[in-house]
Z-matrix of the N, CA and C atoms (Angstrom, degrees):
N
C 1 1.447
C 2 1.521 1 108.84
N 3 1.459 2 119.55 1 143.74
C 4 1.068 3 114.17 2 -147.14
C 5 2.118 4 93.75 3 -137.89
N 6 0.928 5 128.49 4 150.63
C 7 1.586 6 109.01 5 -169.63
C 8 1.335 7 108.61 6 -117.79
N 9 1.818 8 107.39 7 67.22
C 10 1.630 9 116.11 8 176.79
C 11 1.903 10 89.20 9 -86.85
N 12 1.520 11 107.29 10 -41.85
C 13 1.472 12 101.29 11 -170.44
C 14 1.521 13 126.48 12 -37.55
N 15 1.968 14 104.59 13 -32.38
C 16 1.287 15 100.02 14 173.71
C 17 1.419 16 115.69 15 -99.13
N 18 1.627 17 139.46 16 -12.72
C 19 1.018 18 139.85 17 131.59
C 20 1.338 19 134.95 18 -128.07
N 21 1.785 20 139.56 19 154.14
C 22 1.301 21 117.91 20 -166.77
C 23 1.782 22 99.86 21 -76.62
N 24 1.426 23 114.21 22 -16.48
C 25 1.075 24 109.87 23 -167.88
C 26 1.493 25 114.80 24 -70.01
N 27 1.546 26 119.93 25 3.71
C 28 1.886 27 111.46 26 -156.49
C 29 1.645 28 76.97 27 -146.13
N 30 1.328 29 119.00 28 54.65
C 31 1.400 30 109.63 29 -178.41
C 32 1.647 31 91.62 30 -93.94
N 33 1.310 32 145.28 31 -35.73
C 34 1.057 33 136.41 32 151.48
C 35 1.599 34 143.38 33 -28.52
N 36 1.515 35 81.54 34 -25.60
C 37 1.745 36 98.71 35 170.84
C 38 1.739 37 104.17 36 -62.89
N 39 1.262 38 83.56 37 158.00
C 40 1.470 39 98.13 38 157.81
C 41 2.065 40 115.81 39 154.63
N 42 1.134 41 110.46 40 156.80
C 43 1.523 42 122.40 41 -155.63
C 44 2.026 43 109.39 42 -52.81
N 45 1.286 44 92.92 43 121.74
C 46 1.570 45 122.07 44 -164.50
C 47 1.693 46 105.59 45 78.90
N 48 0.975 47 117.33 46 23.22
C 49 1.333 48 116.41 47 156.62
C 50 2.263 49 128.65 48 -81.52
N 51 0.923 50 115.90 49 176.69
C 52 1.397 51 119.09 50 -155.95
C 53 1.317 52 100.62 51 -115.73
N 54 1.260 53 127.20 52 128.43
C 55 1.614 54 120.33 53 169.21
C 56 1.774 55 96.21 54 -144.70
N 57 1.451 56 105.99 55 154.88
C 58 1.178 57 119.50 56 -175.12
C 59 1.822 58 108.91 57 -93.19
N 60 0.996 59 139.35 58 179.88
C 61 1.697 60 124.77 59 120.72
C 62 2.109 61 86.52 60 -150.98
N 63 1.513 62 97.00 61 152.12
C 64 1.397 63 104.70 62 -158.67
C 65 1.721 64 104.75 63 33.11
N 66 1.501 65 103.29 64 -126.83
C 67 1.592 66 113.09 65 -166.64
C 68 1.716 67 101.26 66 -104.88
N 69 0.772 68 127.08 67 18.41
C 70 1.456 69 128.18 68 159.24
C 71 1.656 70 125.55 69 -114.05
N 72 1.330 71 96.56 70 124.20
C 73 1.224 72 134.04 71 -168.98
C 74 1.596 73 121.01 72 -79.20
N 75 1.660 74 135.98 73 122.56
C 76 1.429 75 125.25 74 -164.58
C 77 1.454 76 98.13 75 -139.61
N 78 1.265 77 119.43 76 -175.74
C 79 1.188 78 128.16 77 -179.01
C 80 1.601 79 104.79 78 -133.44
N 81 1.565 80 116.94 79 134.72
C 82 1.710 81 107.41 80 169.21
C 83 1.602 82 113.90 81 -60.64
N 84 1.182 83 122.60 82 142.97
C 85 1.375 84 106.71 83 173.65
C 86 1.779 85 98.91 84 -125.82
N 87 1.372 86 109.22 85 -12.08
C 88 0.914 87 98.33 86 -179.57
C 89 1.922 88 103.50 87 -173.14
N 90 1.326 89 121.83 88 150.50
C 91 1.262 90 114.96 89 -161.08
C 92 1.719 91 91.42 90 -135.42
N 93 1.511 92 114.20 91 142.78
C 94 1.471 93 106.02 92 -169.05
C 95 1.575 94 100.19 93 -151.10
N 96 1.596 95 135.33 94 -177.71
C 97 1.089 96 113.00 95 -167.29
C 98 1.626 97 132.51 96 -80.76
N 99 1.188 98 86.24 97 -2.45
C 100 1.759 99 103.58 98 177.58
C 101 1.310 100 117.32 99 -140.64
N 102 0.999 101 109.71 100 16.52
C 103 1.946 102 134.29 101 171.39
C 104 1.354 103 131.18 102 -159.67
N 105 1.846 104 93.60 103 157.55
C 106 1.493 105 100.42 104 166.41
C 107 1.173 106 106.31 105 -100.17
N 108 1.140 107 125.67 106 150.80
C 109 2.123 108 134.89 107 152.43
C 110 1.318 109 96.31 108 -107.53
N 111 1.190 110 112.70 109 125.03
C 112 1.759 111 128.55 110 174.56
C 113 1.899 112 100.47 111 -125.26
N 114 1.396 113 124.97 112 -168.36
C 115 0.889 114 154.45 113 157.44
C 116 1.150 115 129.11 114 -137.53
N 117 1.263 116 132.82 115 127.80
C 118 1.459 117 141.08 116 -170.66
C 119 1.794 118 117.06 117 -69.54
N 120 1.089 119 117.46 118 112.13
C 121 1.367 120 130.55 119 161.35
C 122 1.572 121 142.81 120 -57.45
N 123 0.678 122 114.92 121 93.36
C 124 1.833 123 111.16 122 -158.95
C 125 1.636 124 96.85 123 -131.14
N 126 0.969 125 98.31 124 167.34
C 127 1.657 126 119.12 125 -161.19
C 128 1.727 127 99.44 126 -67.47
N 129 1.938 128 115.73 127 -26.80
C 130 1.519 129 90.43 128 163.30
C 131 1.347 130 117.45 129 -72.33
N 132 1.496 131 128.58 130 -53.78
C 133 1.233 132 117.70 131 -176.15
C 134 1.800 133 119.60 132 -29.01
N 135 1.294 134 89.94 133 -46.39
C 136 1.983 135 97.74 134 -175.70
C 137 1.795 136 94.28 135 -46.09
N 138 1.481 137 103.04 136 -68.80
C 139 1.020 138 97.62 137 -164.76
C 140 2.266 139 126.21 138 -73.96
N 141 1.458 140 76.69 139 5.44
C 142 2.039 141 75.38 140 165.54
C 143 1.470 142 108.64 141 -161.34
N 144 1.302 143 103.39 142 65.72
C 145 1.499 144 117.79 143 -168.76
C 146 1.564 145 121.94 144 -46.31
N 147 1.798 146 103.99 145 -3.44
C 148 1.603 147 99.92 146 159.12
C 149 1.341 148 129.64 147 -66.58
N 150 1.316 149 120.71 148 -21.71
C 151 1.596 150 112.97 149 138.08
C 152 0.931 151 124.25 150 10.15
N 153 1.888 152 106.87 151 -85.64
C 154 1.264 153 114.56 152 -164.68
C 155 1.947 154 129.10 153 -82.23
N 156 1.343 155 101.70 154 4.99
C 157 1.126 156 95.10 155 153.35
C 158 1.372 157 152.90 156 -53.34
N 159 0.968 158 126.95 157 117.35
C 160 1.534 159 127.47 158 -179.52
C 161 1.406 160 105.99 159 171.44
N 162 1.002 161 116.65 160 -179.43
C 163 1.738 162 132.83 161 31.04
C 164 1.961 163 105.47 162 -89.02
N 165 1.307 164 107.96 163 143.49
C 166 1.680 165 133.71 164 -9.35
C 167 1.363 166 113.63 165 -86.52
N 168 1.250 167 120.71 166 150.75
C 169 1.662 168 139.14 167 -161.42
C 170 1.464 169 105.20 168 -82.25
N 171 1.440 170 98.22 169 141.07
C 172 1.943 171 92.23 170 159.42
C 173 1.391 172 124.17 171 -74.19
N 174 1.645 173 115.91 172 -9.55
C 175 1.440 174 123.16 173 -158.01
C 176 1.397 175 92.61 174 -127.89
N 177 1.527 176 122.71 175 146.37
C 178 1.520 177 122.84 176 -178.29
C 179 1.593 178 97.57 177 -69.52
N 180 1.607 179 99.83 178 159.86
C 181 1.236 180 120.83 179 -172.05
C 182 1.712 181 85.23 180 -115.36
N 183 1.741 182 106.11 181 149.45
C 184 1.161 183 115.14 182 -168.74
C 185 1.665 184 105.22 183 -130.95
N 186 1.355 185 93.64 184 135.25
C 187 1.354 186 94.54 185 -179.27
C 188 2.168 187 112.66 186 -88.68
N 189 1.592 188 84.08 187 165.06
C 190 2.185 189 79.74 188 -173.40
C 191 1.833 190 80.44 189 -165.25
N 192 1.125 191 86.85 190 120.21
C 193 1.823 192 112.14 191 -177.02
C 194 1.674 193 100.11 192 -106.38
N 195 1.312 194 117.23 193 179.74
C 196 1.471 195 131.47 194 171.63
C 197 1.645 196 114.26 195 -41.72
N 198 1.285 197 111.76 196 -42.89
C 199 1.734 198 106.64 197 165.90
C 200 1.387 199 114.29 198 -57.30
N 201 0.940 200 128.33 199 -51.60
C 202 1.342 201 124.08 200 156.15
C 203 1.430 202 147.72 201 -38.38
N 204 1.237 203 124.40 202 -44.32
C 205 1.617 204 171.04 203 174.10
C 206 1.796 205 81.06 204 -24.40
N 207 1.552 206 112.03 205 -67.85
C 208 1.817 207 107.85 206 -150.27
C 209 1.461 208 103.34 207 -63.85
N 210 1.467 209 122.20 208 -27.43
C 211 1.212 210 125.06 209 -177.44
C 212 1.491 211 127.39 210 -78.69
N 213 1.150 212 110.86 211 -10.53
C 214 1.565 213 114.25 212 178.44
C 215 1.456 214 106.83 213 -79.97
N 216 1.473 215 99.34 214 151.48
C 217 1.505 216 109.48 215 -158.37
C 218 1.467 217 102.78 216 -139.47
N 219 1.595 218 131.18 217 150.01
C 220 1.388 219 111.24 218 156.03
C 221 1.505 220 118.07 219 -69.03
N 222 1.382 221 99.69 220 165.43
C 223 1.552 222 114.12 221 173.81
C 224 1.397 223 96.53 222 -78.52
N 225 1.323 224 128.38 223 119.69
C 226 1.640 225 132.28 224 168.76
C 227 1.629 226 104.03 225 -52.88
N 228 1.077 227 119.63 226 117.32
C 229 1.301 228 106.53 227 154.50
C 230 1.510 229 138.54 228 -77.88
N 231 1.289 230 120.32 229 132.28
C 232 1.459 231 128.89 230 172.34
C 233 1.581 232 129.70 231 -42.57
């Protein structure tokens, strides 16, 4: 599942995928009909990516609705 349904612009999105907004970095954890659930990325996760295991997560999962939507960005890749 992929989250064009909630915009055409994030049709690339989709669950364990990478999105930016400014300089912080999240993970999809989950995509629903009027939201994303991501998890936040920070330099520990990089460095002990058991973190990101789940569901359920060690780190809160954050919700980002349609106000949100214009600001999500891909993660550039390296």
């Amino acid at each position: 599942m992929n989250a064009s349904h909630l915009n055409p612009k994030l049709a690339w999105l989709s669950i364990n995928s990478h999105f930016q907004i400014s300089d912080r970095e999240f993970r999809v954890t989950d995509i629903g009909t009027r939201t994303i659930i991501a998890v936040r990325i920070t330099e520990k996760e990089k460095a002990d990516p058991s973190w990101l295991n789940g569901p359920p997560y060690a780190i809160a999962e954050l919700v980002f609705d349609e106000d949100d939507f214009e600001a999500i960005e891909p993660v550039p890749v390296d």
